[in-house]
C-alpha positions as CSV (number, residue, x, y, z in Angstrom):
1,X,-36.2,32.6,-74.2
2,X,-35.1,32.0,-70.3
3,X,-35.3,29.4,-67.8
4,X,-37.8,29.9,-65.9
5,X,-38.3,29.1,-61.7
6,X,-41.3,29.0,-60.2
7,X,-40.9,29.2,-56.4
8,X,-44.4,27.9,-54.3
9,X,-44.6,29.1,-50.7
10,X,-47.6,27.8,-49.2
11,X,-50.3,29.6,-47.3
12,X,-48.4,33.0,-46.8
13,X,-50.3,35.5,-46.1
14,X,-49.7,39.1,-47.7
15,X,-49.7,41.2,-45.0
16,X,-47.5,38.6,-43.0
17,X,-44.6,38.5,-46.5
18,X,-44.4,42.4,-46.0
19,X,-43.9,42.2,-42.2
20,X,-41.4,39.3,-42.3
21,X,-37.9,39.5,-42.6
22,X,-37.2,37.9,-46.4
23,X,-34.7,39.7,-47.9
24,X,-34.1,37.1,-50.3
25,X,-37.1,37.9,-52.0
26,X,-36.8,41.3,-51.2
27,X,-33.8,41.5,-53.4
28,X,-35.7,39.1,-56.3
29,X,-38.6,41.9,-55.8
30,X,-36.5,44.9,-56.2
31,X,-35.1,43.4,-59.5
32,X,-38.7,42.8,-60.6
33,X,-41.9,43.7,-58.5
34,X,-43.9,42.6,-55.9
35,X,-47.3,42.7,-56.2
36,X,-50.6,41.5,-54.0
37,X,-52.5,39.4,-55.8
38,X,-56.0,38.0,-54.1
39,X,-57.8,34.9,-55.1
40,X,-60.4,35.1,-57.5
41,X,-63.8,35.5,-56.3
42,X,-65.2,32.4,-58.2
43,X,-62.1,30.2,-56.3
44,X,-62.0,28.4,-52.8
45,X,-58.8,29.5,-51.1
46,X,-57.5,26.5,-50.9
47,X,-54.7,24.6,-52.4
48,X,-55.9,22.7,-54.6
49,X,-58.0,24.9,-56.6
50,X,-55.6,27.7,-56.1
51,X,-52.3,26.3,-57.4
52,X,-54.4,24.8,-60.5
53,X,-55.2,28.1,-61.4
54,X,-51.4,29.0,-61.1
55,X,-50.6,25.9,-63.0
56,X,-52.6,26.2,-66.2
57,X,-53.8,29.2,-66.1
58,X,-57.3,28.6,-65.6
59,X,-60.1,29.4,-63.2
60,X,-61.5,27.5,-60.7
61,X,-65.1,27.2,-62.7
62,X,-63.4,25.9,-65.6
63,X,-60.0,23.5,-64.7
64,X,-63.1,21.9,-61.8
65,X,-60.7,21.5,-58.8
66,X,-63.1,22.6,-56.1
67,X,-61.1,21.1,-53.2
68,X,-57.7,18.9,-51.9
69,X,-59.6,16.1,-52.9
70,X,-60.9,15.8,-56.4
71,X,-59.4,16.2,-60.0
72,X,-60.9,18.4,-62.0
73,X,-61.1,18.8,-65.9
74,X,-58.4,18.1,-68.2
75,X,-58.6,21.0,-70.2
76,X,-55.4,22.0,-70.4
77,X,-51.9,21.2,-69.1
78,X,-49.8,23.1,-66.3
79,X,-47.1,25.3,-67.7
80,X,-44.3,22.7,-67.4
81,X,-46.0,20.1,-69.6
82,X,-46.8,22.9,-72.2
83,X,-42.9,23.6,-72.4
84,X,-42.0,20.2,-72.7
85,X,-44.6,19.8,-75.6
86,X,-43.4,22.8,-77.5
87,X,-39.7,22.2,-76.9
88,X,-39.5,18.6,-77.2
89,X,-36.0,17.5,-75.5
90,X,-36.5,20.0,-72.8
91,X,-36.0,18.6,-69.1
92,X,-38.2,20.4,-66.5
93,X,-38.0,20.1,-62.5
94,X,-41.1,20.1,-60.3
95,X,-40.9,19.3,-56.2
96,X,-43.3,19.4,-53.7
97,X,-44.0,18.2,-49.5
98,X,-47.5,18.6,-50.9
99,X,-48.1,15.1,-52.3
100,X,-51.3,16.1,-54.9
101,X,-48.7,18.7,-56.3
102,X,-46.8,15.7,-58.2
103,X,-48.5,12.9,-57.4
104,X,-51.9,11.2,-58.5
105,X,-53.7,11.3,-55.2
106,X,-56.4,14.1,-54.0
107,X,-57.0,16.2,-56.7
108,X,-53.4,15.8,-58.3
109,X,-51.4,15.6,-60.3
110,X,-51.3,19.3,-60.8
111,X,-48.3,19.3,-62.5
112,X,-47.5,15.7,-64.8
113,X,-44.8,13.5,-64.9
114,X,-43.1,12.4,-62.1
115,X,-42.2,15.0,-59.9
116,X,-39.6,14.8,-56.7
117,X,-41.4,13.9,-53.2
118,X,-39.1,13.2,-50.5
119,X,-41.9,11.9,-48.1
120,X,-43.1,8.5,-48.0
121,X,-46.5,7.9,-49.4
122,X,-48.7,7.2,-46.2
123,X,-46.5,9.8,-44.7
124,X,-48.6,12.4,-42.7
125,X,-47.8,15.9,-44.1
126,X,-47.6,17.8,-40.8
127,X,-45.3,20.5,-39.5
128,X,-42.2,18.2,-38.8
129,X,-42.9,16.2,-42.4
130,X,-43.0,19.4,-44.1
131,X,-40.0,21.1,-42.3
132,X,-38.1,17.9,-43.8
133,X,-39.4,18.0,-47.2
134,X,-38.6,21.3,-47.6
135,X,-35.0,21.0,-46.3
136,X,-34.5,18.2,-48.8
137,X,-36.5,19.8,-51.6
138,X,-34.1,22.9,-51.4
139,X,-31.2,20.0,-51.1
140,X,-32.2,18.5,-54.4
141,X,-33.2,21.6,-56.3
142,X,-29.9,22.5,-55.7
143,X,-28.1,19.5,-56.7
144,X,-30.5,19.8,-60.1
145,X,-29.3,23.4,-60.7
146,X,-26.2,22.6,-59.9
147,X,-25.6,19.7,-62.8
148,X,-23.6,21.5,-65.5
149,X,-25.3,22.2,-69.3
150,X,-25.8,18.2,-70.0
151,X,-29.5,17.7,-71.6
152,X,-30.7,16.7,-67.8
153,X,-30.3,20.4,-66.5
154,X,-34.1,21.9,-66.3
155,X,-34.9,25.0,-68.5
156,X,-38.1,25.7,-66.2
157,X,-38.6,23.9,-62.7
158,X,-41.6,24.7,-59.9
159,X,-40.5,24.4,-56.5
160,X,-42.7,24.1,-53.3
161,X,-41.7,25.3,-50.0
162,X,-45.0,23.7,-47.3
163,X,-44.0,25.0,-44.1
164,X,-45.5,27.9,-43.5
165,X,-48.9,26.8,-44.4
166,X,-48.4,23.9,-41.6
167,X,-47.6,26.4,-39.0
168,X,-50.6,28.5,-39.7
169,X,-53.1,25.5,-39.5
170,X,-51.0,24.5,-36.1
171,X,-50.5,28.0,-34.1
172,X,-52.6,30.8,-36.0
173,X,-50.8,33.7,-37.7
174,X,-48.4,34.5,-35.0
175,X,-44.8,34.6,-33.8
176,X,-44.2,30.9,-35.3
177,X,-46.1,31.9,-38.7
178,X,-43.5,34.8,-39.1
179,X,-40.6,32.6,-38.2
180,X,-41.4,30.3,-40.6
181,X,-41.9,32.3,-43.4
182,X,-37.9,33.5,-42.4
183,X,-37.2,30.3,-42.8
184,X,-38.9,30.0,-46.4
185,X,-37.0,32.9,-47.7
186,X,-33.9,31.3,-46.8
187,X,-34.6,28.2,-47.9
188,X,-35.4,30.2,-51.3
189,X,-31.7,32.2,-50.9
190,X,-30.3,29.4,-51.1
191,X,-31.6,28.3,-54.0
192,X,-31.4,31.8,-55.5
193,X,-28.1,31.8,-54.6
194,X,-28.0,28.1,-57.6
195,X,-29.9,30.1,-60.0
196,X,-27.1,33.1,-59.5
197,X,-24.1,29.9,-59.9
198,X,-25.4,28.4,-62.9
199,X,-26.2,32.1,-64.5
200,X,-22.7,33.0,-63.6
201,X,-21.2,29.8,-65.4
202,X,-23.3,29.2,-68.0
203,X,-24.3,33.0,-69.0
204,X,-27.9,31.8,-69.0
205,X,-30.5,34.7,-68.0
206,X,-33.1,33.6,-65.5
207,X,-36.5,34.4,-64.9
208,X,-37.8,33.7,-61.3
209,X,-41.5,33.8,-59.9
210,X,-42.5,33.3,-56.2
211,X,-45.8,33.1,-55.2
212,X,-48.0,31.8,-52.8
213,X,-51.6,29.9,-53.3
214,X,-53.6,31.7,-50.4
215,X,-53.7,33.7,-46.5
216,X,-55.0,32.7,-43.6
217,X,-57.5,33.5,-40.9
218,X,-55.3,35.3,-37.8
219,X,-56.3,32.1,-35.7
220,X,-55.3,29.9,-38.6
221,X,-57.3,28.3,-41.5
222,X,-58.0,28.8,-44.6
223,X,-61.2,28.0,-47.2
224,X,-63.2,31.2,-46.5
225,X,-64.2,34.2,-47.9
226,X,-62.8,36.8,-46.1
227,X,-59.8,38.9,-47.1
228,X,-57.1,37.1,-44.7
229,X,-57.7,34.0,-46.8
230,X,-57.2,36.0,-49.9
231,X,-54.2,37.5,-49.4
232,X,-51.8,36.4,-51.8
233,X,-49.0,37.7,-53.9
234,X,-46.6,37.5,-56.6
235,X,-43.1,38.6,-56.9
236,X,-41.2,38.2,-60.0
237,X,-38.1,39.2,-61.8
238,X,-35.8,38.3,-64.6
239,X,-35.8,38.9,-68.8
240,X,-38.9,37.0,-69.5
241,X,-40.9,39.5,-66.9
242,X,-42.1,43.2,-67.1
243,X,-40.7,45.5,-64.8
244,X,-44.1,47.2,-64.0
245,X,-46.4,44.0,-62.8
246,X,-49.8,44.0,-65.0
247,X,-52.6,45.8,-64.1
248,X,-54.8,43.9,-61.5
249,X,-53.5,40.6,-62.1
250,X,-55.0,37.6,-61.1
251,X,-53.1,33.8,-60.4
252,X,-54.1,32.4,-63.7
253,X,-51.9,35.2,-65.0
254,X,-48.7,33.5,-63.7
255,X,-48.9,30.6,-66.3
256,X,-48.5,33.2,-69.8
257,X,-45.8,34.6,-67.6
258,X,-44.1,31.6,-67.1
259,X,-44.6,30.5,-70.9
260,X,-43.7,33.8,-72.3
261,X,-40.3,33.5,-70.0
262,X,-39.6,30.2,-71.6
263,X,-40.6,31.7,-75.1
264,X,-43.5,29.7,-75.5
265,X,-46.7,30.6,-77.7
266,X,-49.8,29.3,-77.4
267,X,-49.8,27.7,-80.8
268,X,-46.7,25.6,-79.5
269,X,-48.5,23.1,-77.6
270,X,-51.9,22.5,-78.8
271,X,-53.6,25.7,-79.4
272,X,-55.7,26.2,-76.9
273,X,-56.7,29.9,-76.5
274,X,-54.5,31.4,-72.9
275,X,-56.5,33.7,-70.8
């Protein structure tokens, strides 16, 4: 059983990861493996359907979200509801720019319970807005890490870094695209560098996932078919992960990752069959 973190970094395109600078999660990779991951055929690349499918599990054809804008089906909850159910007592984290991420609006909640937001609600979630939720998002996510042993410190928290998906939509996948995936990884360093604190003081063994929901077209944009859009990746590392990543894997395979990190079973919360 580990705590588990689940680093989101919006809209980063493979291709673009690999020719960035990030040796934060160069260093979580070479603990671990990085590995691409495209979106599934039967998915839109876009957020909402996307990170649903990293959330529970599922795909697009059966959770329903089709879009940003509407829910889909309830049929089954993200991964830090599930260890909450099985592990009654157990604290979890979740912060996101992104407002359907944690709140009921668009197609959201995809992950329950009340989640950290640092925007306010008729906010517009542009570059500028997201470059500020990200710095305080990182801010917070330290504090949280940062709290001790007490019952409030999270044993599995998913964290969502917006910017780089904002600059793509703004300038294309360019100069300002790379620079702002720089500026993710150290945004994530530095909350690597809480995980590596609290591992250090508390002797607790960490799991960490990063991943991102989808690519974009080289003039920016997203929603298509094409293999740009499809682009994404996983990296992960800790006890609770394989050192060779599985075969082909797919999103919805991040959410028995992040359950069998935390030392969850399916029969711990409900039942449900796992994909």
């Amino acid at each position: 059983m580990s705590p588990v973190l689940v680093l989101g970094i919006d809209g980063v395109r493979h291709d673009a990861l690999c020719a960035a600078s990030t040796p934060e999660l160069d260093r979580l990779a070479t603990a671990g493996f990085r590995v691409p991951v495209p979106v599934a055929a039967d998915s839109p690349t876009i957020s909402g359907p996307c990170w649903t499918t990293i959330a529970t599990g599922l795909p697009a054809p059966v959770h329903g979200v089709r879009d940003n804008a509407t829910p889909g089906n309830p049929v089954r909850p993200d991964f830090l509801s599930r260890i909450r159910a099985a592990r009654p007592g157990t604290t979890t984290f979740a912060a996101a720019g992104w407002a359907p991420l944690v709140r009921p609006v668009g197609c959201g909640p995809i992950f329950a319970g009340h989640g950290f937001r640092p925007l306010a609600p008729d906010e517009r979630y542009d570059v500028a807005a997201a470059n500020r939720a990200d710095e305080a998002i990182v801010a917070a996510t330290v504090d949280v890490l940062s709290a001790g042993t007490e019952a409030g410190t999270p044993a599995a928290a998913f964290v969502h870094l917006g910017t780089p998906d904002l600059v793509a939509h703004r300038d294309g996948v360019g100069i300002g695209y790379r620079q702002a995936i720089e500026t993710a990884d150290r945004r994530a360093g530095r909350i690597l560098a809480a995980v590596r604190a609290r591992a250090a003081a508390t002797g607790e063994d960490w799991t960490v996932l990063a991943a991102t929901d989808h690519g974009h077209r080289d003039g920016g944009g997203h929603g298509g078919d094409s293999v740009a859009e499809r682009a994404a990746w996983l990296i992960a590392a800790g006890p609770g992960v394989p050192r060779r990543p599985p075969s082909m894997p797919t999103q919805a395979d991040i959410y028995p990752l992040v359950l069998s990190a935390a030392g969850v079973r399916p029969a711990d919360a409900g039942g449900e069959a796992d994909g």
